[in-house]
PAMIKE-962026 format. One record per residue: residue number from 1; residue in three letters; z, x, y of N, C-alpha, C, O, CB in turn. Coordinates in pm, whole numbers, plus 32768, in hexadecimal, padded with zeros to 4 digits. Each point is the difference from the previous one (the first is absolute). Glycine has a CB too. Layout:
REM residues N
nr/rest/n.up/n.east/n.north/ca.up/ca.east/ca.north/c.up/c.east/c.north/o.up/o.east/o.north/cb.up/cb.east/cb.north
NUM/ala/Z/X/Y/Z/X/Y/Z/X/Y/Z/X/Y/Z/X/Y
...
***
This chain:
REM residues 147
nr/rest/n.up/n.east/n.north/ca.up/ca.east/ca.north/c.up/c.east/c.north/o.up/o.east/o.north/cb.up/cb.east/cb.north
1/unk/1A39/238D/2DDE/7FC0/7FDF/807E/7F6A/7FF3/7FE8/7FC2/805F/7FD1/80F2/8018/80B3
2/unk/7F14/7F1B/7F9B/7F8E/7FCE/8005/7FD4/8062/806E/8051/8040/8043/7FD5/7EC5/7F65
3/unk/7F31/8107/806B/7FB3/802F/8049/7FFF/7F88/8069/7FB9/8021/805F/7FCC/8084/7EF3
4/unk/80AA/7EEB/80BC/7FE8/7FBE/8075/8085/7FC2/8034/8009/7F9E/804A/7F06/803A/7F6B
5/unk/8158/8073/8017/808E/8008/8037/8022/8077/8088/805F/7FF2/804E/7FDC/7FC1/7E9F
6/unk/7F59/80C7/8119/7FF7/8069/8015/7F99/7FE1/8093/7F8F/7FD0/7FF2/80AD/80A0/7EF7
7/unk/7FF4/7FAD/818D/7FDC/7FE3/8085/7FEA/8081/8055/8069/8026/8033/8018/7F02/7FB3
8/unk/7F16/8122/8036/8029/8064/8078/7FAC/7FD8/8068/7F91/7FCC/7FFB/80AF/80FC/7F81
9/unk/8014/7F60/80FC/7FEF/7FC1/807B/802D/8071/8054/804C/8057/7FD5/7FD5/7EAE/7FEA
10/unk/7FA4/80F6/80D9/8037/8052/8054/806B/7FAF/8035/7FE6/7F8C/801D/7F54/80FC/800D
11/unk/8150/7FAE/7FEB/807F/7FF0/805F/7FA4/7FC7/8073/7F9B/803B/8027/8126/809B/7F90
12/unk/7F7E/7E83/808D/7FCF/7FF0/8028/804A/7FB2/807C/7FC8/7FC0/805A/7FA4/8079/7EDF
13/unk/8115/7FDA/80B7/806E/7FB3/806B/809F/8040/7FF8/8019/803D/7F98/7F54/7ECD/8040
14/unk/80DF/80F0/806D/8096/801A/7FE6/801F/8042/7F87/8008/8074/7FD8/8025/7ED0/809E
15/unk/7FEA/8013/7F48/8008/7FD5/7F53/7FE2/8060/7FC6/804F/8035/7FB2/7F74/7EFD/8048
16/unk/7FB6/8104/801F/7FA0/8060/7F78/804C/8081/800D/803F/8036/7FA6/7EA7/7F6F/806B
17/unk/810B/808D/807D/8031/8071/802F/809A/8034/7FBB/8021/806B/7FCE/7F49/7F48/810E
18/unk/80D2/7FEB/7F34/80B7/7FDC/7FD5/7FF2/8033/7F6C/8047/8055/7FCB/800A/7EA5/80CE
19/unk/7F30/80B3/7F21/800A/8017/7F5E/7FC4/80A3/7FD4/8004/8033/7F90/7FCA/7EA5/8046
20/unk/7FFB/8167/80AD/7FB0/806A/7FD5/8067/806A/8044/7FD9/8072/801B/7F16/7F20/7FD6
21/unk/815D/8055/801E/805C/8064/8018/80B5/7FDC/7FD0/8066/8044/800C/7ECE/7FF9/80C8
22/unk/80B3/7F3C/7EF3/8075/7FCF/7F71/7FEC/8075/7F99/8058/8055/7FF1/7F8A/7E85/8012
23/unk/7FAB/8128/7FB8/7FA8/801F/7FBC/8023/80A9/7FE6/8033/802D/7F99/7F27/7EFC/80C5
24/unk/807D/8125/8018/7FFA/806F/8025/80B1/804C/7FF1/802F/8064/7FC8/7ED6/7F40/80D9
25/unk/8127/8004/7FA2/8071/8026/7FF0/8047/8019/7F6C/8044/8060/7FDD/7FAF/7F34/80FE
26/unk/7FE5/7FF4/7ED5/805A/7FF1/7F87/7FC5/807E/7FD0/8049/8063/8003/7FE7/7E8F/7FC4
27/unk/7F63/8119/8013/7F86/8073/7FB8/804B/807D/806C/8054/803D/7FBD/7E75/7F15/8000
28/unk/8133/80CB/808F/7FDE/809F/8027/8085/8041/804D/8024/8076/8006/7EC3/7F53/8020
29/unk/8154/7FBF/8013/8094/8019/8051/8079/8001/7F87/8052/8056/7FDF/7F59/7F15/811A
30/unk/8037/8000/7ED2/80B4/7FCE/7F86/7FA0/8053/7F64/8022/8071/7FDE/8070/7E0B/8092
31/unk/7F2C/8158/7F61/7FC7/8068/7F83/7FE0/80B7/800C/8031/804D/7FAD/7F54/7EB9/8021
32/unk/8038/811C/8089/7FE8/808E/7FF6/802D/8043/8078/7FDD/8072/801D/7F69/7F6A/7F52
33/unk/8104/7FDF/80D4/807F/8056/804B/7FA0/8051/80BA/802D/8052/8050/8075/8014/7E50
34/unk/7EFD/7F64/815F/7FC9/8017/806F/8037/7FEA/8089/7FFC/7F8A/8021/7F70/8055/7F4C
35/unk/80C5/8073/80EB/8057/7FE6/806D/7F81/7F88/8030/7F88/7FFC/7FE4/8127/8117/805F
36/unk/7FB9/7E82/8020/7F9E/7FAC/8049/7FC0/803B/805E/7F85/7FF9/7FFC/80EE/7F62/7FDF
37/unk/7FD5/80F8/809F/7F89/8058/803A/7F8E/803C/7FDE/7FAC/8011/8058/80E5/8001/7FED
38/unk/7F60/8009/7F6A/7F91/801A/7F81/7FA2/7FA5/7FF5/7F98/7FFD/8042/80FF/805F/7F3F
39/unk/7F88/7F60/8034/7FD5/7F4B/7FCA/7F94/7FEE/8051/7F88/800D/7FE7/8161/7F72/7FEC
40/unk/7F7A/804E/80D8/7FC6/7F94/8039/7FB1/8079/8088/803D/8061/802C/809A/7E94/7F7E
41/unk/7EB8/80EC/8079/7FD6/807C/8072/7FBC/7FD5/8048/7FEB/7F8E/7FD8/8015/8114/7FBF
42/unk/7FB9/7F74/80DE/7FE0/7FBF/8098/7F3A/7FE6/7FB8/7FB0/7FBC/803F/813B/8103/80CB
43/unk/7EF3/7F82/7E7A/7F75/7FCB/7FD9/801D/7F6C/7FC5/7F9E/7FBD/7FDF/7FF5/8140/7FE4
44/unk/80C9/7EDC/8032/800C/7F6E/7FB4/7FA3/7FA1/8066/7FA6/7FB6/7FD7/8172/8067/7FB7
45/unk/7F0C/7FF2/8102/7FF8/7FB0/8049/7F36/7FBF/801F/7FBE/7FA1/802A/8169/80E9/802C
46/unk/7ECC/7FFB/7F71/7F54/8001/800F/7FB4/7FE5/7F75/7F89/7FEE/7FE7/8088/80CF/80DC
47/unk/805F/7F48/7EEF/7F9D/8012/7F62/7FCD/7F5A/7FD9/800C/7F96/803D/80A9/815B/7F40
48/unk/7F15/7F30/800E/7FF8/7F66/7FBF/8069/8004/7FA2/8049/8061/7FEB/7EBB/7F6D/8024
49/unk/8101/7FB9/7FB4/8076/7FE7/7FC1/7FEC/7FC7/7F87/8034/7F90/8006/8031/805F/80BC
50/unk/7F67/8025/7EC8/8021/7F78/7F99/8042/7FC1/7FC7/806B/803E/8008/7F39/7FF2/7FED
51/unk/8074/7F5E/7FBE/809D/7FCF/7FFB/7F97/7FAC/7F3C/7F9B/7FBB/7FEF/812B/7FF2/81A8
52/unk/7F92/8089/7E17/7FC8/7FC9/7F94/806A/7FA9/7FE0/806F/8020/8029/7EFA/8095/7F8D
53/unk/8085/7EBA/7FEF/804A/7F81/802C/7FD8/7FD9/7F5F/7F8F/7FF3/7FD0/8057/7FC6/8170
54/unk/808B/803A/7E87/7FF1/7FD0/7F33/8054/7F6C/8033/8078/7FF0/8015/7FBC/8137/7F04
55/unk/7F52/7E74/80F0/804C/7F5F/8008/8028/8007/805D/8067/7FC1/8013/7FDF/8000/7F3A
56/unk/7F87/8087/8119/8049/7FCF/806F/8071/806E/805B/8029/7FF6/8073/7FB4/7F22/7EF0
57/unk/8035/812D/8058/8088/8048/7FD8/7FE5/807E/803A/7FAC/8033/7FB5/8095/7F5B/7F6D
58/unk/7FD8/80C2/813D/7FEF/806D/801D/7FDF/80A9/7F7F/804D/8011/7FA1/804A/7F3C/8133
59/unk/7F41/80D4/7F35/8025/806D/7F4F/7FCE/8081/803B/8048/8058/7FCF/7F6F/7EF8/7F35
60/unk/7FE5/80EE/8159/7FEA/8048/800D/7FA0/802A/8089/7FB8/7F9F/8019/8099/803F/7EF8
61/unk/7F98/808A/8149/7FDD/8038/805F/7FAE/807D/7FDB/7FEC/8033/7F92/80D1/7F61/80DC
62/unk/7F16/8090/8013/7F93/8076/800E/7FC9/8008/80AB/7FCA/7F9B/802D/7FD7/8032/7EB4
63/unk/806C/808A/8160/7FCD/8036/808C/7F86/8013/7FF3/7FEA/801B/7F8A/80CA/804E/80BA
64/unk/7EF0/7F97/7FF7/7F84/8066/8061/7FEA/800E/8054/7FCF/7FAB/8049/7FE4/804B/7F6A
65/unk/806F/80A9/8076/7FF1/8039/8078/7F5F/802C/8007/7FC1/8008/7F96/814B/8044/8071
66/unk/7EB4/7FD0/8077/7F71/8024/8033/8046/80A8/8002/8049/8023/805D/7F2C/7ED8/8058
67/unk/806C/8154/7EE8/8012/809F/8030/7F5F/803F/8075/7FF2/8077/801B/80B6/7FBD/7EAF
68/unk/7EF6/7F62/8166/7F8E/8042/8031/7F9C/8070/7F9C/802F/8046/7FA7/8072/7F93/8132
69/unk/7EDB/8023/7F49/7F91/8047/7FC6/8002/7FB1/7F5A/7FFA/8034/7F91/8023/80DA/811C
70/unk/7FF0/7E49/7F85/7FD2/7FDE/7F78/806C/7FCE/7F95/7FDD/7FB3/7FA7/7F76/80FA/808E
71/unk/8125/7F7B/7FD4/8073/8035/7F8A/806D/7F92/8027/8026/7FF6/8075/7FB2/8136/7F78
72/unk/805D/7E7C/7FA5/8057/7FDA/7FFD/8071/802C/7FE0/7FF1/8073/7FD7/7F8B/7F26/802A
73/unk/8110/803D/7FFB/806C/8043/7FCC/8064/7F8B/7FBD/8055/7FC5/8044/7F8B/810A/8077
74/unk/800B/7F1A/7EC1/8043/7F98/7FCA/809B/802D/7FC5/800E/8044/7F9A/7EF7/7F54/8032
75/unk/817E/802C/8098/806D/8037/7FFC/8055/7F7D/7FD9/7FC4/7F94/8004/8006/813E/80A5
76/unk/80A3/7F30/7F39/8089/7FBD/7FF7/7FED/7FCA/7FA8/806B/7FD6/7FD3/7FE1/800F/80E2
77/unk/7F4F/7FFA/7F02/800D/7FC5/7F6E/808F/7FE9/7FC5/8050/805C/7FF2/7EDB/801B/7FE7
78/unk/80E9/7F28/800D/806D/7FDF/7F91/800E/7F59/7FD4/7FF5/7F9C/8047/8095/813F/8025
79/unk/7F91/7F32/7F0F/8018/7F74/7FAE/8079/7FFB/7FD9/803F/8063/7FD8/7EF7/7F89/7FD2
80/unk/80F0/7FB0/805D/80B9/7FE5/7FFE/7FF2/802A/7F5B/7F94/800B/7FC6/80D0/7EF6/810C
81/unk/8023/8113/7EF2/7FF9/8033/7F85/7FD7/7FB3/7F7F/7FC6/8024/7F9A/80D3/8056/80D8
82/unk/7FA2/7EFD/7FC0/7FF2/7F94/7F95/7F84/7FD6/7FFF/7FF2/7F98/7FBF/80DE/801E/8050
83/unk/7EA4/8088/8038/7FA5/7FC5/800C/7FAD/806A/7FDD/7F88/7FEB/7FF5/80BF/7F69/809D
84/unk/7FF1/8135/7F56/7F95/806A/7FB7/7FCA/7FFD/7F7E/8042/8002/7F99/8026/8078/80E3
85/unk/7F20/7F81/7F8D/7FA8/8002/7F6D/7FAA/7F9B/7FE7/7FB3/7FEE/7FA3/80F5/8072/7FFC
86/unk/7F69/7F74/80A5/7F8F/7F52/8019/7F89/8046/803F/7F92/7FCC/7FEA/812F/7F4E/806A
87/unk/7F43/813C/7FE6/7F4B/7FE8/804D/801F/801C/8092/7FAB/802C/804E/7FE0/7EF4/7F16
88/unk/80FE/80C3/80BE/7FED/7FED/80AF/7FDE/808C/804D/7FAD/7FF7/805B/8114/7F40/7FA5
89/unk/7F70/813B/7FE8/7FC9/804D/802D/7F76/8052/7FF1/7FCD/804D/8051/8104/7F89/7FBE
90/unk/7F03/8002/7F72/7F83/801A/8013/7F9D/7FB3/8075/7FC5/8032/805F/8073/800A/7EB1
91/unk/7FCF/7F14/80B9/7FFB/7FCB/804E/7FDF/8006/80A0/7F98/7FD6/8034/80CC/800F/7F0C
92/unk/8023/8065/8110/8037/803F/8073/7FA8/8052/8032/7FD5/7FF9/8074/80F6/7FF7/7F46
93/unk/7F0D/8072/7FE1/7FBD/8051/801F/7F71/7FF8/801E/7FCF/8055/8049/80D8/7FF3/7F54
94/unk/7F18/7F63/8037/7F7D/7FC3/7FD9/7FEB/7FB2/8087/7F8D/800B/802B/808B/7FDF/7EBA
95/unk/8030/7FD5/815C/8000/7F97/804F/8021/807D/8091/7FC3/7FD7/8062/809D/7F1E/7ED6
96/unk/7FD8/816A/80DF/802A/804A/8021/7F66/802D/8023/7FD2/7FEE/8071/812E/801D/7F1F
97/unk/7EC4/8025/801C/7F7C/805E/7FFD/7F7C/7F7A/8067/7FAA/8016/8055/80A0/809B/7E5C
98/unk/7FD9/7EF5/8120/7F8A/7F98/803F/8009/7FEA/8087/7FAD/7FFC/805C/804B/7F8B/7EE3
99/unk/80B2/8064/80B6/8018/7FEB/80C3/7F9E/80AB/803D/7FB5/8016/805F/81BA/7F4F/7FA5
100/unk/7EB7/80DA/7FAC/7FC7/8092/8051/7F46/800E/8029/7FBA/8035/8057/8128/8052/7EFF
101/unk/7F09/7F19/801E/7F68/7FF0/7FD5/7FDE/7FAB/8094/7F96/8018/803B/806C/7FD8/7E80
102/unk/8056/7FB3/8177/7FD8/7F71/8059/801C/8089/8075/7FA4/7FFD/8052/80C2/7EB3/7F36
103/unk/7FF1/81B5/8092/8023/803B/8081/7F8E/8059/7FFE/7FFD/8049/8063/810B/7FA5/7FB0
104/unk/7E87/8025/7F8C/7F9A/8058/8014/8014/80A2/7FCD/7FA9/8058/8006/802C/7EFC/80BE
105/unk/80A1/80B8/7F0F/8014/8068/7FE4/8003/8034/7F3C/8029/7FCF/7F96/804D/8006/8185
106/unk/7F3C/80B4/7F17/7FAD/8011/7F94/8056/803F/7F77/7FC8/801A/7F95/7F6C/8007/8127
107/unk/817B/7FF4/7F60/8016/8038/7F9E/80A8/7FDD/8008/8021/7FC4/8066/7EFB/80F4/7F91
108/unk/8157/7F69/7FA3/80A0/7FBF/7FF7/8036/806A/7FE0/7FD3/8036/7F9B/8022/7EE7/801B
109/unk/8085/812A/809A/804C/8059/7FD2/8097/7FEF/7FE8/8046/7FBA/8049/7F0D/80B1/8018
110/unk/80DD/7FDE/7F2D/809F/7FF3/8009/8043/806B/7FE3/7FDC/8073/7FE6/8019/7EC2/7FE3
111/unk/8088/808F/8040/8075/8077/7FCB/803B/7FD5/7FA7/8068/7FC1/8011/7FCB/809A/809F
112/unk/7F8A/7FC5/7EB3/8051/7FC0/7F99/8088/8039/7FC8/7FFB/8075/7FDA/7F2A/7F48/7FF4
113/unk/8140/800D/802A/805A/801B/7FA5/7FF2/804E/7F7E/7FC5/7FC5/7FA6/806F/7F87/80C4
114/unk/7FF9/812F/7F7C/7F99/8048/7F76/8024/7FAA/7FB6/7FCB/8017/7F93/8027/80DF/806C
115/unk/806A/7E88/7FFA/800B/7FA9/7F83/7FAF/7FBC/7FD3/7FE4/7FE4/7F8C/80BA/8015/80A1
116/unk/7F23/7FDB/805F/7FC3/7F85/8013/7F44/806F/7FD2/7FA6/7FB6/7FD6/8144/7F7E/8129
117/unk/7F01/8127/7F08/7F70/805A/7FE7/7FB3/7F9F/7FBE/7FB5/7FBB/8045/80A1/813A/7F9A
118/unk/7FB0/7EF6/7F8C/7FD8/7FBD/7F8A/7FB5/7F9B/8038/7F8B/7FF8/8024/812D/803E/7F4A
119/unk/7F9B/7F86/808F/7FEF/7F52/806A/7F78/8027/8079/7F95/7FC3/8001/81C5/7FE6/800F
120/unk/7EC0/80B0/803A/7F88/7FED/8088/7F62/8045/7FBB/7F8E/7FD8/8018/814F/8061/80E0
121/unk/7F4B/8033/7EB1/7FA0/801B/7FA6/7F89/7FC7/7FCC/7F87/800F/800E/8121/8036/7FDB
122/unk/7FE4/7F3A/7FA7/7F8B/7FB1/7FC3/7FAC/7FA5/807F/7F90/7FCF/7FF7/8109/801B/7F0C
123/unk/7FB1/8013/815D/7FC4/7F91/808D/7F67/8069/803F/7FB3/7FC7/804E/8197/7FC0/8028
124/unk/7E9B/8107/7F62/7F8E/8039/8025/805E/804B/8080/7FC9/8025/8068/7F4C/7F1E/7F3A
125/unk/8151/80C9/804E/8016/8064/8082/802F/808D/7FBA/8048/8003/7F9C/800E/7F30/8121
126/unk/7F71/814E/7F8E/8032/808A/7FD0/804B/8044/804E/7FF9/7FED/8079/7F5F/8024/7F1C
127/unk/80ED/8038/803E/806A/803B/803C/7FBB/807D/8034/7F95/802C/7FD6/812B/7F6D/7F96
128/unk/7F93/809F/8101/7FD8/806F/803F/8058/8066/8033/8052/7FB2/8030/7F15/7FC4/7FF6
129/unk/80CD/8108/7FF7/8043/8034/802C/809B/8043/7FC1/8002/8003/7F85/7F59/7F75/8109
130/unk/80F3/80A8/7F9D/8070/8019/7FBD/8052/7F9A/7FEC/7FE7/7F9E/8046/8005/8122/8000
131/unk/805D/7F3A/7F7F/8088/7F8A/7FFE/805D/800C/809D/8010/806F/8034/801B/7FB9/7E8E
132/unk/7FF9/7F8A/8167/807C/8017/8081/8079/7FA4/8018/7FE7/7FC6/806A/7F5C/808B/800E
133/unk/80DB/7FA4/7F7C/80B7/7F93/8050/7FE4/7FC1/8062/7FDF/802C/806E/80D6/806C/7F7E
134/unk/7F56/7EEB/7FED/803B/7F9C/8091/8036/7FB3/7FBE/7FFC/7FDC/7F8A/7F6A/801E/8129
135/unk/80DA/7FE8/7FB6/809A/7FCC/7FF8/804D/8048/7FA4/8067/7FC5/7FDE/7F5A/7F60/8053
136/unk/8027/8160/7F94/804B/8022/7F94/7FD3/7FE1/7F86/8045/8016/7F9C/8057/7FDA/80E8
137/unk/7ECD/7FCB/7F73/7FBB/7FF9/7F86/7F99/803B/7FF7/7FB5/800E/8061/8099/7F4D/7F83
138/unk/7F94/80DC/7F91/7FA1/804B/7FFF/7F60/7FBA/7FFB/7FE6/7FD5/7F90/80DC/80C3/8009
139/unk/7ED9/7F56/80C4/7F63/7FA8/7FFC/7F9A/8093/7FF4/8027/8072/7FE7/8014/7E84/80E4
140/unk/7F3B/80DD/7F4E/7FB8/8017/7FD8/7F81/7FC8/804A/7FEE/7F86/8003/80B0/80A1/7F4A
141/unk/7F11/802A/80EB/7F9F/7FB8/8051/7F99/7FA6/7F92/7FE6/802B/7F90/8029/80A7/813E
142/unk/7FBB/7EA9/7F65/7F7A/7FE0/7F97/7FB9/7FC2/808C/8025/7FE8/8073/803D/7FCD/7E57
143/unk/7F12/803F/80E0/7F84/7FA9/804B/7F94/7FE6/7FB4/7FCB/8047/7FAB/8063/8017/8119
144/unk/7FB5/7F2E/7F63/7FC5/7FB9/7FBE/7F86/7FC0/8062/8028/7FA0/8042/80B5/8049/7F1E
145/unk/7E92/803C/80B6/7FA4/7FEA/8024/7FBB/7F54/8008/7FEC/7FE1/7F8B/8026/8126/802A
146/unk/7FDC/7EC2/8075/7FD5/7F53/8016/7F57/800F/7FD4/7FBE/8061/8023/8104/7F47/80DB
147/unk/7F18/800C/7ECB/7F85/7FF0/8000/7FB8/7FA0/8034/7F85/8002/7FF4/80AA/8063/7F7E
***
């Protein structure tokens, strides 16, 4: 994958929405066993949405929610499987941080997967707190400050 095969965009109609929760599903419902009540929750309706697009092609998503006093909360991340290792979620994440940069807000928080630690790390985000379960997986608070 070329760097100009690679598209992120905010969800921006039906269509996008459909692919950002295609997406979600395969990753977090059919791969890591996440009940859909879980999954899908009444902040969707307010968040932003990004929809990352290889040729065209749907490949990967990312939320931001406004947590207030400044703080974003970058959630639902996931890249379909056949499309991990290219860049897109870094990518995701990066594009993720700017929409927050354009909402004025001064800093990005998550709940990483302890798998996923490494990965948000090298991205400048630190972890904080104890480990805890959701959905039955074990995360990890991080944040990562905007400049």
């Amino acid at each position: 994958m070329s760097s100009t095969d690679l598209l992120i965009r905010p969800a921006r109609d039906e269509r996008d929405r459909a692919a950002v929760f295609a997406i979600r599903g395969a990753v977090f419902v059919a791969e890591q066993r996440v009940p859909i009540a879980e999954e899908w929750d009444a902040r969707d309706a307010g968040a932003d949405h990004l929809l990352a697009l290889v040729g065209g092609v749907p490949a990967g998503t990312a939320r931001l929610l406004d947590r207030g006093e400044g703080a974003g909360l970058l959630g639902r991340m996931a890249v379909l499987p056949e499309r991990r290792g290219g860049g897109i979620g870094a990518a995701l994440v990066r594009a993720v941080e700017e929409r927050a940069r354009e909402r004025g807000l001064t800093s990005v928080e998550l709940h990483a997967q302890t798998h996923a630690l490494g990965f948000y790390e090298r991205l400048g985000y630190t972890a904080h707190g104890e480990e805890f379960l959701d959905a039955g997986i074990p995360h990890r608070h991080m944040v990562r400050g905007l400049e």
